[in-house]
N, CA, C, O and CB atoms as a CASP TS submission, in Angstrom:
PFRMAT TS
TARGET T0000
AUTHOR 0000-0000-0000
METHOD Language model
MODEL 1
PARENT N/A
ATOM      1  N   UNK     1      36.566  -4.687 -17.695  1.00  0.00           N
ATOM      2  CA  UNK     1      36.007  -5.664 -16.772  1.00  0.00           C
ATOM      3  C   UNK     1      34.485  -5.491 -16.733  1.00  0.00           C
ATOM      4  O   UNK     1      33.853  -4.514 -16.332  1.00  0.00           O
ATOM      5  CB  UNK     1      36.628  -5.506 -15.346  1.00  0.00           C
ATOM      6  N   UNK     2      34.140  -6.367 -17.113  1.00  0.00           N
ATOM      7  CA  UNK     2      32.249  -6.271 -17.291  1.00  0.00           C
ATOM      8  C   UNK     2      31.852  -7.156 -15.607  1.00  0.00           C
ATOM      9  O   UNK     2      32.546  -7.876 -14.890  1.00  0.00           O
ATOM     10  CB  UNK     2      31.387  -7.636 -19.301  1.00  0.00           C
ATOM     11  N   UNK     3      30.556  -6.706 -15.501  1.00  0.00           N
ATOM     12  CA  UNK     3      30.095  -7.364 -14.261  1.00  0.00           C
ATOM     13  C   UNK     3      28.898  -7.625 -14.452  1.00  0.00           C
ATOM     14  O   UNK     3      28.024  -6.759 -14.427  1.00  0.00           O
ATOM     15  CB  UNK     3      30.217  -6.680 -13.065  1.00  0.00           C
ATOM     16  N   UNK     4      28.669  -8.938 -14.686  1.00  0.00           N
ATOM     17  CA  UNK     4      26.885  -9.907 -15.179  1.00  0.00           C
ATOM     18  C   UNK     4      26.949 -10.163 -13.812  1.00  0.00           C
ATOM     19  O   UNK     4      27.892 -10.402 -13.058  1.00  0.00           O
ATOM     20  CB  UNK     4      26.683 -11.722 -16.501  1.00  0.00           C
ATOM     21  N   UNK     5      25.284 -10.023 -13.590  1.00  0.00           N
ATOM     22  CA  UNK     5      24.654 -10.754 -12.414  1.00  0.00           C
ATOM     23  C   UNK     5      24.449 -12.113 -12.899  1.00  0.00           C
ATOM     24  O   UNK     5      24.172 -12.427 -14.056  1.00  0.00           O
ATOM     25  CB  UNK     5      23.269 -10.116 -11.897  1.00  0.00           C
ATOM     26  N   UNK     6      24.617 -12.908 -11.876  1.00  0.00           N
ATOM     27  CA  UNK     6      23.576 -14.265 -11.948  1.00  0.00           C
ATOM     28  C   UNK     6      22.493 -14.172 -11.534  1.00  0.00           C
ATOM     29  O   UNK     6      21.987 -13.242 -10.906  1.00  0.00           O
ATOM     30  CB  UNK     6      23.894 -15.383 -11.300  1.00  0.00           C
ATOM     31  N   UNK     7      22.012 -15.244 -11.897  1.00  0.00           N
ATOM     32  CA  UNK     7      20.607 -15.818 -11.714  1.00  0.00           C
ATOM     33  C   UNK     7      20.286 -15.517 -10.209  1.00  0.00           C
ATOM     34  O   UNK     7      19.645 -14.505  -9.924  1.00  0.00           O
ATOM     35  CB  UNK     7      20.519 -17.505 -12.068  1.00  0.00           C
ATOM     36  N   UNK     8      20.587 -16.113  -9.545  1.00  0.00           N
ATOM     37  CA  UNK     8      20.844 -15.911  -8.019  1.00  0.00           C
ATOM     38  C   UNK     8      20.598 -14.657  -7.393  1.00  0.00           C
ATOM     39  O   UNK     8      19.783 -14.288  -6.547  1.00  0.00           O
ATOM     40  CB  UNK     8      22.165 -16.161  -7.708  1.00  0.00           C
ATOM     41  N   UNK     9      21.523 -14.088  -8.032  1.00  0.00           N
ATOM     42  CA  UNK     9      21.859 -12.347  -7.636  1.00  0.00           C
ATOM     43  C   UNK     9      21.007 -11.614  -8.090  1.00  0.00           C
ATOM     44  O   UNK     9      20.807 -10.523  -7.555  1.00  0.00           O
ATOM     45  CB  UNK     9      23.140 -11.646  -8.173  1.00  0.00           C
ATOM     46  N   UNK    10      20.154 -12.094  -9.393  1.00  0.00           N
ATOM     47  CA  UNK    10      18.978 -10.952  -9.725  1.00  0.00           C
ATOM     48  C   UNK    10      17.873 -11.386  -8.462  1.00  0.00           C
ATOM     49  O   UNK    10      17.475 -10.457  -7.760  1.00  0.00           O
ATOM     50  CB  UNK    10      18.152 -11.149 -11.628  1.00  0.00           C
ATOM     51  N   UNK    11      17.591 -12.174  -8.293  1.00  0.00           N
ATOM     52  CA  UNK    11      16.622 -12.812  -7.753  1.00  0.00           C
ATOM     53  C   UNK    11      17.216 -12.312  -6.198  1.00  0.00           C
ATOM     54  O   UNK    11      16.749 -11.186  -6.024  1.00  0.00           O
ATOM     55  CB  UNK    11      16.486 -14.511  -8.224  1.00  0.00           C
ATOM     56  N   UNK    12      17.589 -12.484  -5.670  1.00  0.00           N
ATOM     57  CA  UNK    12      18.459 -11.542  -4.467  1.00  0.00           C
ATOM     58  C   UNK    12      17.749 -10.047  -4.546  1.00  0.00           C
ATOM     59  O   UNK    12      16.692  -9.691  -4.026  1.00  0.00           O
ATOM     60  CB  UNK    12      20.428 -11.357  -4.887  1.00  0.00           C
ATOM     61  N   UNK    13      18.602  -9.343  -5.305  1.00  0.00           N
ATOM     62  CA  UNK    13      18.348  -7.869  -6.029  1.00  0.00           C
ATOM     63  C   UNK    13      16.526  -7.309  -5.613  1.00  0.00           C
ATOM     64  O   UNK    13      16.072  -6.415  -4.898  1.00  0.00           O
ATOM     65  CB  UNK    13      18.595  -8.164  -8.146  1.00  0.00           C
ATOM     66  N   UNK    14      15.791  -8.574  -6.651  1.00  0.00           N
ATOM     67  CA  UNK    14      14.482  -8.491  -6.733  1.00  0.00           C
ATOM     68  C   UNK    14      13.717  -8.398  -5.194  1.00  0.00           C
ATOM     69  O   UNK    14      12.927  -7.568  -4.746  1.00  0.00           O
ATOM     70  CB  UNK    14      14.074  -9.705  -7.577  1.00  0.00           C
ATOM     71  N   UNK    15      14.141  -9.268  -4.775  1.00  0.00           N
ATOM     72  CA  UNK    15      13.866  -9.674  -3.441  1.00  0.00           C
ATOM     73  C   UNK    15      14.018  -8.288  -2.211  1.00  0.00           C
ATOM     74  O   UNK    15      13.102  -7.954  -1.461  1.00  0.00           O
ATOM     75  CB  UNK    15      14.993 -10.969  -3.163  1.00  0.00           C
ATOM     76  N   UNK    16      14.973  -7.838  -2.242  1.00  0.00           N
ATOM     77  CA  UNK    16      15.217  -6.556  -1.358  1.00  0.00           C
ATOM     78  C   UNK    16      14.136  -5.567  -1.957  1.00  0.00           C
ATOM     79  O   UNK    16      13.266  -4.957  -1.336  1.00  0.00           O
ATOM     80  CB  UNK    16      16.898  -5.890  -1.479  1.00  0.00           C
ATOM     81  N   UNK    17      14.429  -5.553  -3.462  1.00  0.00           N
ATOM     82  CA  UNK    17      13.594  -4.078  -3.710  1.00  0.00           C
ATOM     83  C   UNK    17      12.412  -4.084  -3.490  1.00  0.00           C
ATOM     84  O   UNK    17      11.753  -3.117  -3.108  1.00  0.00           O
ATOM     85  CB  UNK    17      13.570  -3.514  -4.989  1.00  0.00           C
ATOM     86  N   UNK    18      11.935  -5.416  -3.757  1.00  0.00           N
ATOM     87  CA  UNK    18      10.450  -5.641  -3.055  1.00  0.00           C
ATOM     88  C   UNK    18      10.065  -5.317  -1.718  1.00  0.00           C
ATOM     89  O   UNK    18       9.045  -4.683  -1.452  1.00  0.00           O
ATOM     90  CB  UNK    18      10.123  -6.944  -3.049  1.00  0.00           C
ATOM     91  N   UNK    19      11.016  -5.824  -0.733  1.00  0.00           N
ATOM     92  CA  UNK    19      10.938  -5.828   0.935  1.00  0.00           C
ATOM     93  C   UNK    19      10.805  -4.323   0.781  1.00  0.00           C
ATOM     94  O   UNK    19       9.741  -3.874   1.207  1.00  0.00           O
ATOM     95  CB  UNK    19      12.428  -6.508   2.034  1.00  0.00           C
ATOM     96  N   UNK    20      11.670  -3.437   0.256  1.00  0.00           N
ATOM     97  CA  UNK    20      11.984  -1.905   0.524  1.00  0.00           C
ATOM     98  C   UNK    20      10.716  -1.285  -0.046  1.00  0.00           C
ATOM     99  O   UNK    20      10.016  -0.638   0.733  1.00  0.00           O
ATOM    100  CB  UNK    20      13.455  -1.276  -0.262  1.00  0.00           C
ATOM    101  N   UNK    21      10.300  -1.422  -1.459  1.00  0.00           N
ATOM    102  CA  UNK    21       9.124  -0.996  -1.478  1.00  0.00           C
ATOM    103  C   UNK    21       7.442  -1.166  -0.269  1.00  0.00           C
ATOM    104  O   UNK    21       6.598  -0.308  -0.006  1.00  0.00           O
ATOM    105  CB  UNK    21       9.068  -1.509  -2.676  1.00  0.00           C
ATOM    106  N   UNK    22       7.541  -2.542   0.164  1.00  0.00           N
ATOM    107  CA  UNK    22       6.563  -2.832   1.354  1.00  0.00           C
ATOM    108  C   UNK    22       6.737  -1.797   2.231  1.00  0.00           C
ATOM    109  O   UNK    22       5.877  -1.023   2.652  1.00  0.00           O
ATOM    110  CB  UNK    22       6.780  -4.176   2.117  1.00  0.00           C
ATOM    111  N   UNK    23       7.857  -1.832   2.469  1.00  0.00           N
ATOM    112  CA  UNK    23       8.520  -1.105   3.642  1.00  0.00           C
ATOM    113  C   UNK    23       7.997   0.468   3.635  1.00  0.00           C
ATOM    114  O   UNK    23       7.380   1.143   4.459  1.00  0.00           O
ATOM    115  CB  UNK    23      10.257  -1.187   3.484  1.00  0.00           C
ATOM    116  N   UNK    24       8.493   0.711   2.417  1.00  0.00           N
ATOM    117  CA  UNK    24       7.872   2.110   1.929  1.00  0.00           C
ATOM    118  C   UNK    24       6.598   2.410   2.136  1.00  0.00           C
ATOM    119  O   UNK    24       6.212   3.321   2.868  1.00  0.00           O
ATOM    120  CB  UNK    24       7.955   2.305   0.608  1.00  0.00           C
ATOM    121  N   UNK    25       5.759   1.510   1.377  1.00  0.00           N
ATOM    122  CA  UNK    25       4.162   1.819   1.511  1.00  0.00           C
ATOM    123  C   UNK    25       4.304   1.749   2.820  1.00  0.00           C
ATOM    124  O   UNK    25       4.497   2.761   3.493  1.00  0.00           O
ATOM    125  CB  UNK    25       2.935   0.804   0.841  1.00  0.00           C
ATOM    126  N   UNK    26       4.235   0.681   3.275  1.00  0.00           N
ATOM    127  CA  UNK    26       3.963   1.049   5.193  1.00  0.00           C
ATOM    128  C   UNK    26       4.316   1.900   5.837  1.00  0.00           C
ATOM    129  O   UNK    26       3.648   2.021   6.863  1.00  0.00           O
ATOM    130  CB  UNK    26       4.432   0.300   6.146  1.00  0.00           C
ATOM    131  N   UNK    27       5.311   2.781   5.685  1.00  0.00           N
ATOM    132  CA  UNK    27       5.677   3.927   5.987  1.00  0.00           C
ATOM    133  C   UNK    27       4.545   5.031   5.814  1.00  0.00           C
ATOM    134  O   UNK    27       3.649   5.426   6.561  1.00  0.00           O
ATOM    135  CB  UNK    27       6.808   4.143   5.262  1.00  0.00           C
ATOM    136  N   UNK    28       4.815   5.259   4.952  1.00  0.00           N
ATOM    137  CA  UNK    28       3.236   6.086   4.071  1.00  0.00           C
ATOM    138  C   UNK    28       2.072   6.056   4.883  1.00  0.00           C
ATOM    139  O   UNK    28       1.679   6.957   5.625  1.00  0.00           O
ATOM    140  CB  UNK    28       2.593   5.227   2.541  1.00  0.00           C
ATOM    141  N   UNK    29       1.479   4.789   4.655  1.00  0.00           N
ATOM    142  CA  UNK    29       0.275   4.695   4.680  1.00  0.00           C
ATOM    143  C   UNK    29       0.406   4.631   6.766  1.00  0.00           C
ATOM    144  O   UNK    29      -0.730   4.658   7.240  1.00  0.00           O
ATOM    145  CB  UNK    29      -0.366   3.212   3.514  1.00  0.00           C
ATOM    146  N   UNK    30       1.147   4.584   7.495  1.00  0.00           N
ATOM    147  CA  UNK    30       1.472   5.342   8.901  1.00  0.00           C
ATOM    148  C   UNK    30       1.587   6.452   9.230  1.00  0.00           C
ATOM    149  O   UNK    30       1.699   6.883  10.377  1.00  0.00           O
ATOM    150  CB  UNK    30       2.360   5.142   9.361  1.00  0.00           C
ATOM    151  N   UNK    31       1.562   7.242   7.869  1.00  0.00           N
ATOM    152  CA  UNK    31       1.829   8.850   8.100  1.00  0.00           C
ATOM    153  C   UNK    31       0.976   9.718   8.031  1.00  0.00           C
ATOM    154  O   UNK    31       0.920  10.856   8.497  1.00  0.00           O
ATOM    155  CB  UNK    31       2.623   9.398   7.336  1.00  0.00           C
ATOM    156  N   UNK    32      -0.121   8.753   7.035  1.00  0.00           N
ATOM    157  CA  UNK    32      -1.538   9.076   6.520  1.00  0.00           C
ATOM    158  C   UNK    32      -2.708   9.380   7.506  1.00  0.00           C
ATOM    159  O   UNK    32      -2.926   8.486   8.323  1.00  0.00           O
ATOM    160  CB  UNK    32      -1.988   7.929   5.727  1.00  0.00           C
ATOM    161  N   UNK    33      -3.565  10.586   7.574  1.00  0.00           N
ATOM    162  CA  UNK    33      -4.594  10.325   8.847  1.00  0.00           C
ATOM    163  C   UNK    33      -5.603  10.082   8.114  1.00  0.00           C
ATOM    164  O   UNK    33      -6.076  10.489   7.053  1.00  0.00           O
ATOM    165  CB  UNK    33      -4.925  11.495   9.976  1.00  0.00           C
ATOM    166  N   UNK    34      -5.950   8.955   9.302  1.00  0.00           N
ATOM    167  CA  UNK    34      -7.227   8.085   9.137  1.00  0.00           C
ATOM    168  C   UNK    34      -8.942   9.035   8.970  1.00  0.00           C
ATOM    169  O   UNK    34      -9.546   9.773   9.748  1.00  0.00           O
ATOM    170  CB  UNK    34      -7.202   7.037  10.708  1.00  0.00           C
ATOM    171  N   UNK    35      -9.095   8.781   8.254  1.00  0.00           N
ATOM    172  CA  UNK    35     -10.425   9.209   7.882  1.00  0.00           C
ATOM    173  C   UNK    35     -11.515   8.322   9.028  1.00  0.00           C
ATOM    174  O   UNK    35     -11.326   7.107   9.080  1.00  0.00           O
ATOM    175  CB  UNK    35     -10.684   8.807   6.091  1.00  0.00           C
ATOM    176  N   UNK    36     -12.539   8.867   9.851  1.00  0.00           N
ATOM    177  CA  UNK    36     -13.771   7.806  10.078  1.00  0.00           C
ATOM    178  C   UNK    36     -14.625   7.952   8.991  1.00  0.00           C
ATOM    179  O   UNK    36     -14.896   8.841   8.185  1.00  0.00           O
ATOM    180  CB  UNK    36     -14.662   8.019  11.425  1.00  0.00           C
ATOM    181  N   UNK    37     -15.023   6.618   9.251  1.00  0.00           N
ATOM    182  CA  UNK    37     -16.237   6.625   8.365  1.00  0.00           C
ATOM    183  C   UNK    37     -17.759   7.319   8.577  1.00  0.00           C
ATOM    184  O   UNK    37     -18.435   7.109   9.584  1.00  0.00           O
ATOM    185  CB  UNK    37     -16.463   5.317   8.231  1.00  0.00           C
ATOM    186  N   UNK    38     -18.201   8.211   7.422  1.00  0.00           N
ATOM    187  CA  UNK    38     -19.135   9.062   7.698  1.00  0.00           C
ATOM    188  C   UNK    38     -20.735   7.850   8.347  1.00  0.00           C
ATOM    189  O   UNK    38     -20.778   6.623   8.252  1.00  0.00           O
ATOM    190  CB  UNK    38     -19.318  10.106   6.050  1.00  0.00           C
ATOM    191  N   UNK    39     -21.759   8.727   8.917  1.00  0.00           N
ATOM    192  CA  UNK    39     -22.668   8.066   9.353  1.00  0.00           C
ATOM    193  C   UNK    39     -23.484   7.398   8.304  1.00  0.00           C
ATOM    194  O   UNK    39     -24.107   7.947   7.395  1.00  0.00           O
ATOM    195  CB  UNK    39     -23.316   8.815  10.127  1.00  0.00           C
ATOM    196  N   UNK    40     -23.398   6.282   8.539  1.00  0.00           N
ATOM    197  CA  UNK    40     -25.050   5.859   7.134  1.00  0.00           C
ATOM    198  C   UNK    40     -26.570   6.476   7.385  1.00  0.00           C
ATOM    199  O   UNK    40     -27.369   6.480   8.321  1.00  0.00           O
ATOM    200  CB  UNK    40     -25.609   3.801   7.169  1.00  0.00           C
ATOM    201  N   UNK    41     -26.528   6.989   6.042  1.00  0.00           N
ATOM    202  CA  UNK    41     -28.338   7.857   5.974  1.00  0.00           C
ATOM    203  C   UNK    41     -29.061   6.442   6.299  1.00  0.00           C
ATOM    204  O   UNK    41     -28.924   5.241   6.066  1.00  0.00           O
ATOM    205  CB  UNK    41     -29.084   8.743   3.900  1.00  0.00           C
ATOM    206  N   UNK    42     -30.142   7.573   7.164  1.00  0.00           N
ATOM    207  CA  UNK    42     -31.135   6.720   7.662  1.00  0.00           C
ATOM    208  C   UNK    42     -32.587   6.760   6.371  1.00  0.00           C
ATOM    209  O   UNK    42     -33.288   7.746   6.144  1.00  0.00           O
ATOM    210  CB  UNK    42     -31.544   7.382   9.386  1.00  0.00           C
ATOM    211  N   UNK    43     -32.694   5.488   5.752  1.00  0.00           N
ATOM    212  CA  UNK    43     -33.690   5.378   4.918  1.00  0.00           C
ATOM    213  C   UNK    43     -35.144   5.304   5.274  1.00  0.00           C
ATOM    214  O   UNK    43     -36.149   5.671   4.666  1.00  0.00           O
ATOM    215  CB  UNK    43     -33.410   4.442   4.303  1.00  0.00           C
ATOM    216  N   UNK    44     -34.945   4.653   6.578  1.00  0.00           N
ATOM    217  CA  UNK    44     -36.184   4.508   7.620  1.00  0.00           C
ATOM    218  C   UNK    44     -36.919   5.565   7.419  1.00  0.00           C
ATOM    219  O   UNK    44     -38.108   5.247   7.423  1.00  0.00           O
ATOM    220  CB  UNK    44     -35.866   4.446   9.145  1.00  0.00           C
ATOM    221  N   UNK    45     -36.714   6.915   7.209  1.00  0.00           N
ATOM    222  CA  UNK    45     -37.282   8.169   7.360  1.00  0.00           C
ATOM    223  C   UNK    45     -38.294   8.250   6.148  1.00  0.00           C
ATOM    224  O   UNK    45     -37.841   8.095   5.015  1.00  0.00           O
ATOM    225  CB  UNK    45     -36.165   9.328   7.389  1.00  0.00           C
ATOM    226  N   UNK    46     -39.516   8.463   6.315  1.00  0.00           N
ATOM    227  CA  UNK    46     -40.453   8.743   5.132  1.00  0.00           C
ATOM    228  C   UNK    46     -39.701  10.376   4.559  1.00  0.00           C
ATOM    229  O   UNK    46     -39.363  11.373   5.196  1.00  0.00           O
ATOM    230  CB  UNK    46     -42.423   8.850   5.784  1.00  0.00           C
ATOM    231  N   UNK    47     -39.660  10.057   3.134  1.00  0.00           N
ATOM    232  CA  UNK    47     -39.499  11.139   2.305  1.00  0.00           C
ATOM    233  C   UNK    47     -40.790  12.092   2.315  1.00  0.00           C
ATOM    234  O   UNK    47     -41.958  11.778   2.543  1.00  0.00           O
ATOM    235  CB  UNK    47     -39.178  10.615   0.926  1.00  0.00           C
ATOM    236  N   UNK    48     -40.260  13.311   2.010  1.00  0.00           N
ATOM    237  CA  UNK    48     -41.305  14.379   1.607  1.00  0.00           C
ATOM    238  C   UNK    48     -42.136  14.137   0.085  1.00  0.00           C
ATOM    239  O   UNK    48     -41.367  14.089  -0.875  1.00  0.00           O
ATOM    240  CB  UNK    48     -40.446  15.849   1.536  1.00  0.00           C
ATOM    241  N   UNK    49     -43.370  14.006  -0.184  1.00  0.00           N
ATOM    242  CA  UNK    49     -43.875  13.695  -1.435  1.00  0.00           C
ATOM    243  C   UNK    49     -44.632  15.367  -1.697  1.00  0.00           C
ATOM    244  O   UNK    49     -45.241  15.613  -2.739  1.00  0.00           O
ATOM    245  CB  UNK    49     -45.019  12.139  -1.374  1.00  0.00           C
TER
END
């Protein structure tokens, strides 16, 4: 007994593993700690010559 997907059913298939992968990253990237962003150098400042 063989078992072919249809057309339908891959596209189904595709569809979940996609949602589950999103799902995944978002998971992740919730677990991840946030970095701040460092201060920007002040250029204003005359350099030493």
């Amino acid at each position: 007994m063989e078992n072919h997907l249809t057309a339908v059913e891959s596209k189904q298939i595709m569809v979940l593993a996609s949602r589950f992968a999103a799902n995944t990253r978002r998971g992740i990237a919730a677990q991840r700690p946030r970095f701040k962003k460092p201060e920007d150098p002040d250029f204003s400042a005359e350099a030493d010559d």
